[in-house]
C-alpha positions, 0 to 999 in steps of 0.5 A: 522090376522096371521103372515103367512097373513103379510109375505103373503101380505109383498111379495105380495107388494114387487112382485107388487113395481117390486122387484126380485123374488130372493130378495123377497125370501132373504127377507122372509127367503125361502130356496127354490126358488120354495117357492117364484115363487107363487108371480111370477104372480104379476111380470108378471101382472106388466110386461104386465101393463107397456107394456100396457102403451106403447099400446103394449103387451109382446108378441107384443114387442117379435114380434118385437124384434124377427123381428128386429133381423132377419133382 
């Protein structure tokens, strides 16, 4: 194991616990955000496994956040 697979695996588990890409990134030192964004995919996937916690989809919950506002 290298420490490149720790820092890799320590910010995978920051991005899955719901930690900002933003401190992640503070975290690990990056200088650029765009370092950080290869984690963003694991926020997302936590993103739809609480939708889907309410039987709903993110794209189902804009939908209905977009028909409340029109209204």
């Amino acid at each position: 194991m290298h420490l490149h697979d720790l820092r890799h695996s320590t910010a995978s588990l920051l991005a899955q616990a719901g930690v900002s890409l933003q401190v992640i990134g503070a975290i690990l030192g990056h200088s650029s955000p765009q370092t950080t964004a290869r984690y963003a995919h694991l926020v997302e996937d936590n993103k739809r496994e609480a939708m889907a916690k309410l039987g709903a989809s993110p794209a189902t919950k804009s939908r209905h956040s977009k028909r409340k506002t029109a209204a």
